[in-house]
N, C-alpha and C positions, 0 to 999 in steps of 0.2 A: 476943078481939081479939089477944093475945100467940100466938096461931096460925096468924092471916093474917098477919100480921107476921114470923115465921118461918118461913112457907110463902115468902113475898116474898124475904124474904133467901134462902133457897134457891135459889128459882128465876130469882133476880136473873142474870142475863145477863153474864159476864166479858170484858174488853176480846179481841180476839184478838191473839196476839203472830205472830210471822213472816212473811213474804213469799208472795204468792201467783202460780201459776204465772205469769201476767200479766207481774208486775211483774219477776220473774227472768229472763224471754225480752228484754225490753227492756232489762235491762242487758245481758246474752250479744249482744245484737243492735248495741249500744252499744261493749260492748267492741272487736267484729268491726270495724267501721266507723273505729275508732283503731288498729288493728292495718292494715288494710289500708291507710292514709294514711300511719302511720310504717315497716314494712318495707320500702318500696321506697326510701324514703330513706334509713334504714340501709344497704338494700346501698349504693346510690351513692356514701355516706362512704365505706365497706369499698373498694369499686372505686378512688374515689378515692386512698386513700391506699397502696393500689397500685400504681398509676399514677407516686405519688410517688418511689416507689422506683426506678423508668429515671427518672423526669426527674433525678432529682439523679446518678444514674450515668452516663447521659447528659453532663449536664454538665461531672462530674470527669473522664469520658475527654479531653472537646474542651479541657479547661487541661492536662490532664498534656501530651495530646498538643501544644498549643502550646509549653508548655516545653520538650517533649524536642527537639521541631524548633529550638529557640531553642540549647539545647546542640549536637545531633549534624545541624542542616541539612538531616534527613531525620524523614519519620515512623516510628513504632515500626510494624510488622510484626503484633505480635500482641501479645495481654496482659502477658505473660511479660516483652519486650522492655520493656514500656511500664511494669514492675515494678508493678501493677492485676492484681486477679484477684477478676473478677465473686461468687465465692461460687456457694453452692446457693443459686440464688431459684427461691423459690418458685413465683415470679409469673410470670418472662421470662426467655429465652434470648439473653443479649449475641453478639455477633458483630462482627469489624471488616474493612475490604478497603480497601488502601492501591491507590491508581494508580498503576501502573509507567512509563506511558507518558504523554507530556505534562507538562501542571500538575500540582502537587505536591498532592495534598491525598487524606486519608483518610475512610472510611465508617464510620460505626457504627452498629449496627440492636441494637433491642430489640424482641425478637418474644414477644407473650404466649404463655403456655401454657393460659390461661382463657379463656372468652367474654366479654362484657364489658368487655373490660378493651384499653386503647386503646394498637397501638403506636406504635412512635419510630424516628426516624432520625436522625441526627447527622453534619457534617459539619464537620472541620476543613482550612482550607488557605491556601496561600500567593497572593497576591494581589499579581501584578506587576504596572507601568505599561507602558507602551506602548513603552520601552526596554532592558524587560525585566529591570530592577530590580524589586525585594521591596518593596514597599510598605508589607503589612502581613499578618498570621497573623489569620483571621478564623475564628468558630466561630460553627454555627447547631443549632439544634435542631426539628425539626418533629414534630406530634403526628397522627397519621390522625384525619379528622374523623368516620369512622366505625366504631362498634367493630367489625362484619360483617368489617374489612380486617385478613386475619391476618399483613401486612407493611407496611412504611411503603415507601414508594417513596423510592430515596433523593433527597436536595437534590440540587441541579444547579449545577454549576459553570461560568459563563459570563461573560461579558464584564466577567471579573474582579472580579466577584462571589457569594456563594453564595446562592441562593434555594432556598426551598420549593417542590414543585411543587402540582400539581395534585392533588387528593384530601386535601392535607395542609398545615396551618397553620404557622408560625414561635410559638414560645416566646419570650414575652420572660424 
């Protein structure tokens, strides 16, 4: 009897430990399927907070440049003048273009250097009444509504107001 009884324990059958190919594919498969839901919204953060970077440069030109107009009754010319100076970005190439002729008011353009990534156009200027008085130093910002657009068209100046055009949205 003590020999089928240690034959038994012998041949007694032990639990299996580890994972079988099965069960390893469906987490791999698992993994895959979380991986492709949060990459693309990573990039988007990423883009995003790129994008952040003209809009707030963006912004700081149309105040400075209001100020400077507020002191010297004209706009600055170029960065240098307007004591600003864009940096190495990474992201986008600043540019500005003052109107010589006419109403008073100046351009700024942020042109990406990535795809993806969405430009800007900025417009600051002086907004008379109908006797030709100053009214008021107004500043607008617009964003392209598609990233495909590798310039912003700029704001339009009319009937003594600045708008956004066509292709491209106002910032609040």
């Amino acid at each position: 009897m003590t020999t089928q009884v240690l034959l038994r324990w012998c041949t007694r059958t032990r639990p299996q430990t580890g994972f079988t190919l099965v069960e390893l594919l469906v987490v791999l498969v698992m993994a895959g399927i979380l991986a492709a839901i949060a990459i693309p919204t990573l990039l988007s953060r990423a883009n995003a907070a790129r994008q952040a970077e003209a809009k707030t440069f963006m912004g700081q030109l149309n105040r400075a440049q209001q100020a400077f107009y507020a002191e010297h009754h004209a706009f600055a010319v170029d960065f240098e003048t307007l004591a600003m100076q864009p940096g190495q970005s990474l992201y986008y190439n600043y540019a500005m273009a003052v109107n010589q002729s006419g109403p008073d008011y100046v351009t700024h353009y942020a042109t990406p250097k990535m795809a993806q990534v969405r430009a800007y156009s900025g417009m600051a200027g002086v907004v008379y009444n109908q006797t030709g008085d100053v009214v008021s130093l107004q500043t607008i910002v617009c964003e392209a509504q598609d990233t495909a657009q590798t310039t912003a068209p700029a704001p339009q100046y009319h009937d003594r107001t600045l708008t956004c055009v066509a292709g491209t949205r106002p910032l609040n």
